[in-house]
C-alpha positions as CSV (number, residue, x, y, z in Angstrom):
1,X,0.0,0.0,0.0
2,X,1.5,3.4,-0.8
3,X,2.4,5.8,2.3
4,X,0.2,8.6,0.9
5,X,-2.7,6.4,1.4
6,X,-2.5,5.6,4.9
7,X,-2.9,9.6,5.9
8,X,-6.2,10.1,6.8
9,X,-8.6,12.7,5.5
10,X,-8.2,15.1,8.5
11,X,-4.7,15.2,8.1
12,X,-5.1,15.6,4.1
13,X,-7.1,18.6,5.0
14,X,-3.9,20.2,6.6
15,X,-1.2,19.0,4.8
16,X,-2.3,19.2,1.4
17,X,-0.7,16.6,-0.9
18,X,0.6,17.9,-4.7
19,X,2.4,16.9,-7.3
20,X,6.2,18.0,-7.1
21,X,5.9,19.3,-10.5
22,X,3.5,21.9,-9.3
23,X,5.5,22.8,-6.1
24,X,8.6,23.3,-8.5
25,X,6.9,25.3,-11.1
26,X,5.7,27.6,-8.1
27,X,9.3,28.9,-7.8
28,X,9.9,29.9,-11.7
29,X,11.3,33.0,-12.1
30,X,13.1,33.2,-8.5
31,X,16.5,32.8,-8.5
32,X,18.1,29.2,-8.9
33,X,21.1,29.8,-6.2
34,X,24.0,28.1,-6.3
35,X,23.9,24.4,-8.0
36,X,26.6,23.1,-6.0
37,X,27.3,22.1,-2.7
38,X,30.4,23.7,-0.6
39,X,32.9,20.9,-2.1
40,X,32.1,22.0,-5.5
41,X,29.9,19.4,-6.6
42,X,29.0,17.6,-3.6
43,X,26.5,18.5,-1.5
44,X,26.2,17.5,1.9
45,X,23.2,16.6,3.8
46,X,23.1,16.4,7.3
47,X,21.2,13.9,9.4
48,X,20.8,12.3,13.0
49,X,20.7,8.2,11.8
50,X,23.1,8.5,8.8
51,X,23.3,4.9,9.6
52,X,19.3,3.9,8.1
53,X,19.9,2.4,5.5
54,X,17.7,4.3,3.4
55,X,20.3,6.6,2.9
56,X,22.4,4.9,0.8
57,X,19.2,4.2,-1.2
58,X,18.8,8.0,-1.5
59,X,22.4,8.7,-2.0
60,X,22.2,5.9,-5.2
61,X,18.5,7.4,-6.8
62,X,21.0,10.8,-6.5
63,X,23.2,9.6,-8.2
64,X,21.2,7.9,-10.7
65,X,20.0,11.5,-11.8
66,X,23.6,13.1,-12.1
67,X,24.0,14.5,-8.1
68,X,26.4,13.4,-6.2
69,X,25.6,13.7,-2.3
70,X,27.0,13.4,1.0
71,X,25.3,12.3,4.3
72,X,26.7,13.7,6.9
73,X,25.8,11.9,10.8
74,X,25.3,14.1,13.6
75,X,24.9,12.5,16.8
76,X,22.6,15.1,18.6
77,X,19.9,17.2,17.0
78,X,21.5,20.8,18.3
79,X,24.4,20.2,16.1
80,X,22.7,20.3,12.7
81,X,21.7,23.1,12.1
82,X,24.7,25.5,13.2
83,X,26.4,23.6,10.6
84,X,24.2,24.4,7.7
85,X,24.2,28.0,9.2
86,X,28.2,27.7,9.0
87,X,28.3,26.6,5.7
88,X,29.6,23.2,6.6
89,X,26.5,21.4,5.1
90,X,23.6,22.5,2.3
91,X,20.9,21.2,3.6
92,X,19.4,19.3,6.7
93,X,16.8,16.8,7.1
94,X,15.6,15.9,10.7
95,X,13.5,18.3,12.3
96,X,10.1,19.4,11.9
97,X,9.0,23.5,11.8
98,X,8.8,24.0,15.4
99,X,12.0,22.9,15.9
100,X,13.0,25.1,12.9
101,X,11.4,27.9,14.0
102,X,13.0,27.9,17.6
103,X,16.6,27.7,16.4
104,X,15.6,30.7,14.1
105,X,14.3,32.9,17.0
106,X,17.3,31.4,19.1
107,X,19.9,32.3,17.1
108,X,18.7,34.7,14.5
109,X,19.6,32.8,11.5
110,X,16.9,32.7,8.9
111,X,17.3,28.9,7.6
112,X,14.1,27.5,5.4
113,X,11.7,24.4,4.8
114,X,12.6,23.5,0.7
115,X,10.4,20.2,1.2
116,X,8.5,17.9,3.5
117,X,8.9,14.3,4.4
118,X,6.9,13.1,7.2
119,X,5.4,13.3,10.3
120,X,5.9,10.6,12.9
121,X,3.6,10.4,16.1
122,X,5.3,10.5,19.2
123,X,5.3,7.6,21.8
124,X,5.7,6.9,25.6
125,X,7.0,3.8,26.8
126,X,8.0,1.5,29.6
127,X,9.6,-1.4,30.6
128,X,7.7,-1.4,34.3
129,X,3.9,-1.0,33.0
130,X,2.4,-1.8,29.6
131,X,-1.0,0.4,30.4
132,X,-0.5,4.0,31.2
133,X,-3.2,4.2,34.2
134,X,-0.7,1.5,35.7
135,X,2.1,4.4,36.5
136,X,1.9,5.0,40.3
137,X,1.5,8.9,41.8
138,X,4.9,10.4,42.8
139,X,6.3,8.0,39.3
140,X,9.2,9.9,37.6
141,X,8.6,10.5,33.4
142,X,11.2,11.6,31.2
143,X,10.5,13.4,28.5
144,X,13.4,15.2,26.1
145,X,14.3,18.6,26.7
146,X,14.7,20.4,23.5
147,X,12.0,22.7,23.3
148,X,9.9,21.8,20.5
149,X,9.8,18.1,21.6
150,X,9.5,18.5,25.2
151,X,6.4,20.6,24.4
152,X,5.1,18.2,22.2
153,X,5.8,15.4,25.1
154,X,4.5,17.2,28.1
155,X,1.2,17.6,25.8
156,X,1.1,13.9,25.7
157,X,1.2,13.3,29.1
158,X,-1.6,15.8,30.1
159,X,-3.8,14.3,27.9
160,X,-3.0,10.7,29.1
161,X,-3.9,11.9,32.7
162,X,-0.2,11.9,34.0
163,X,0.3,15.9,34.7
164,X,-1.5,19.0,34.6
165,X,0.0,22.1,32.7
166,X,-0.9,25.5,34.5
167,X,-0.7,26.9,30.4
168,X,-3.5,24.3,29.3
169,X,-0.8,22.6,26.8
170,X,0.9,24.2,23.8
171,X,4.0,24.1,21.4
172,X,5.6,26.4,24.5
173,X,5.0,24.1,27.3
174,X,8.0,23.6,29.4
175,X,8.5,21.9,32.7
176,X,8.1,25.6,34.6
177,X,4.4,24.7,33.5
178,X,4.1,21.3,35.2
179,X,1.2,21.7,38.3
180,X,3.4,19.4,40.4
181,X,1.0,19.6,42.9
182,X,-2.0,18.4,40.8
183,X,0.4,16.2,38.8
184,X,0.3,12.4,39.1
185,X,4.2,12.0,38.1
186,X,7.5,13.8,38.3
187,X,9.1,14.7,35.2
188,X,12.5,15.2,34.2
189,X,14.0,16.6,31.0
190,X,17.0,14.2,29.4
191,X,18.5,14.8,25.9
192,X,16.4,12.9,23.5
193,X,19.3,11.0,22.5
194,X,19.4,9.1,26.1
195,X,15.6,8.6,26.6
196,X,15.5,5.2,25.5
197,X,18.3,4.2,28.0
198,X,16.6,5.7,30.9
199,X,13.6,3.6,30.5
200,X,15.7,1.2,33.5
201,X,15.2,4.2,35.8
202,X,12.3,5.7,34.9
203,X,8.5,4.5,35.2
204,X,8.4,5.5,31.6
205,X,10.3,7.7,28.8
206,X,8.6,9.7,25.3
207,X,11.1,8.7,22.7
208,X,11.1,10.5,19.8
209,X,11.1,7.8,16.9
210,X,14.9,7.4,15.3
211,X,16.0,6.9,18.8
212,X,13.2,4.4,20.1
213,X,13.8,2.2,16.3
214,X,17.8,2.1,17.6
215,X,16.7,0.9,20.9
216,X,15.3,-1.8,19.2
217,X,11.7,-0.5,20.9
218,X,8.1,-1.0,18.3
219,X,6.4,1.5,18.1
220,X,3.1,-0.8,19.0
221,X,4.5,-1.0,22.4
222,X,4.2,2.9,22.9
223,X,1.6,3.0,26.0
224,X,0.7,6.3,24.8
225,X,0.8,8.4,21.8
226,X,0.3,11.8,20.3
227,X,-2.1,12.0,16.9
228,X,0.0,12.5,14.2
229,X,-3.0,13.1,11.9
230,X,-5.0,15.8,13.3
231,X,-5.4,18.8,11.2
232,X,-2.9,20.8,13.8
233,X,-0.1,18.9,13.2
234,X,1.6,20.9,10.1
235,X,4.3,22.7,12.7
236,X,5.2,18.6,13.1
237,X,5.9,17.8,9.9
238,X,9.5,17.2,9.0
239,X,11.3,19.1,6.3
240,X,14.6,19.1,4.3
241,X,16.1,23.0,5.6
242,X,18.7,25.0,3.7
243,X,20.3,28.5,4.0
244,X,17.7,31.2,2.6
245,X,20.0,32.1,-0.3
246,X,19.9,28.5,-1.6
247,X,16.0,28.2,-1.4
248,X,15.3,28.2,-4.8
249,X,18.3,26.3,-5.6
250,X,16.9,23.6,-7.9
251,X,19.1,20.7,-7.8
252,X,18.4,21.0,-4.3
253,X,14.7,21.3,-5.1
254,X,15.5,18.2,-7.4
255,X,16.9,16.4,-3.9
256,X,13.5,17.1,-2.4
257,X,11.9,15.6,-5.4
258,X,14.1,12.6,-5.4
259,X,13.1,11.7,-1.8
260,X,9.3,11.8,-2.5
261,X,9.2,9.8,-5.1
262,X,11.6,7.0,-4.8
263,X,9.6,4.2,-3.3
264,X,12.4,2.2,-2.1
265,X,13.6,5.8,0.4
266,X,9.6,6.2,0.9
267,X,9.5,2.4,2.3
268,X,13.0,2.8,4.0
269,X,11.6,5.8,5.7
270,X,8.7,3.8,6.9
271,X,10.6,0.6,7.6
272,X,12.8,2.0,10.4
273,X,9.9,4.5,11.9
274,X,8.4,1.1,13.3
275,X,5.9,1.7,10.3
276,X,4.7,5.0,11.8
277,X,5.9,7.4,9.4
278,X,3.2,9.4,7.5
279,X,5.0,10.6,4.2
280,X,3.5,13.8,3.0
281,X,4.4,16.6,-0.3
282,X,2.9,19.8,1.7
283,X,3.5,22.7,-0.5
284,X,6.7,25.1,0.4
285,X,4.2,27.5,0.5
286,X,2.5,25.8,3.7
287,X,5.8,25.1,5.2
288,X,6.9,28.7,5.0
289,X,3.7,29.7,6.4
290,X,3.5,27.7,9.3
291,X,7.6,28.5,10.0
292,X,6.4,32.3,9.7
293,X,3.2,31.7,12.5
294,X,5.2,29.6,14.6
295,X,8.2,32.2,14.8
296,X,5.6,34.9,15.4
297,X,3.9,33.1,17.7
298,X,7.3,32.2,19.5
299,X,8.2,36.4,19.5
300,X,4.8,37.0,21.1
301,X,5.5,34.7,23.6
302,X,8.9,36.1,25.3
């Protein structure tokens, strides 16, 4: 069954599916950028999980069309995108708008969404209880504590009956909004790199998904999850990122392209998300919209 066919209509309604053709004639007339990366004609993409094997698949489809690419392996999320912002990369591909949107404000650099890949529900498990209502009051949650995520996680846990947030839950929830009083657990904030191996200590752990599939966890066991596919989830969606100069760039448009359509990538993609992964084509336009909101809503917030 193709990916686009398992996203259901609510999240159609949001993240509107087109043809790449029509995304790329949308950009005619801007300028094309630079068609090279910064080792002449390598360009280097960076990642967290250079080791999927669906990258090598993607590098060979690249190939295949004339672009040769490098994936560069980061082992934490914070590194990525200084390095595109430094010039030691072209483009990125691991985090999803909010994320985006709070290393903009954070550092001031104006990096952009050139093309979506997919959004992947977020899970919360445990080796001590296999049903949420089983966690015992004064329990201790981790959750990971980059921004965008841990909002996305405490979220989760509110609506699983596990905290109270004193802001009612949004994309700026932080542990400063945690009720501990009216709270059934304690949480702490880990890097989302060592969730997974807190689960020993821990009555339970959200895991975002790259790290949970290298833990060798299934998604199926999550206890809880968020919905991937409601209509609110465009800030969640995960995007390819590059330097605003190099936006219009088309080989690197062509690199967006060749990600959404080779099947083998698509069901690589899917493969190691524990078959989570909802692939979607939302228009730049979409992206750039909901980067622009989120930043402004970010702004208003301080």
């Amino acid at each position: 069954m193709k990916r686009t066919a398992r996203i259901k209509k609510s999240l159609l309604a949001a993240l509107t599916v087109i043809p790449l053709t029509a995304l790329l004639a949308s950009c005619a007339g801007a300028s094309d950028g630079p068609a090279t990366g910064t080792d002449g004609d390598v360009i280097k993409i960076g990642v967290v999980g250079a080791s999927d094997a669906y990258w090598d698949v993607y590098t060979e489809a690249a190939a295949a069309e004339g672009i040769e690419i490098e994936i560069v392996d980061f082992a934490q999320y914070p590194q990525v995108n200084p390095a595109l912002a430094a010039g030691e990369v072209d483009l990125n591909q691991f985090q999803h708008i909010v994320y985006l949107a709070e290393y903009n404000e954070a550092s001031g650099e104006d990096l952009a969404p050139i093309g979506a890949t997919a959004i992947y529900p977020l899970g919360l498990y445990s080796t001590q209880y296999s049903n949420v209502d089983d966690i015992v009051k004064g329990d201790t949650v981790a959750v990971p504590d980059d921004d965008s995520n841990q909002a996305r996680a405490l979220v989760i846990l509110q609506s699983n009956g596990l905290i109270e947030l004193t802001d009612g839950g949004s994309i700026f929830s932080s542990l400063d909004d945690v009720d501990e009083q009216a709270s059934k657990v304690k949480v702490t904030a880990l890097d989302a790199s060592l969730t997974a191996s807190s689960l020993p200590d821990v009555a339970a752990a959200i895991i975002n998904n790259d790290f949970a599939e290298k833990a060798g966890l299934k998604f199926s066991e999550a206890i809880a999850t968020d919905d991937a596919t409601d209509p609110q989830a465009l800030p969640y969606v995960n995007v390819f990122a590059s330097r605003a100069e190099d936006k219009n760039n088309k080989t690197f448009q062509k690199l967006v392209e060749i990600y959404q359509t080779t099947e083998a990538v698509q069901d690589g993609v899917f493969a190691v998300s524990g078959e989570t992964a909802e692939m979607v084509t939302t228009p730049v336009s979409d992206l750039v919209e909901s980067l622009a909101t989120v930043q402004s809503d970010i702004t208003a917030a301080k």
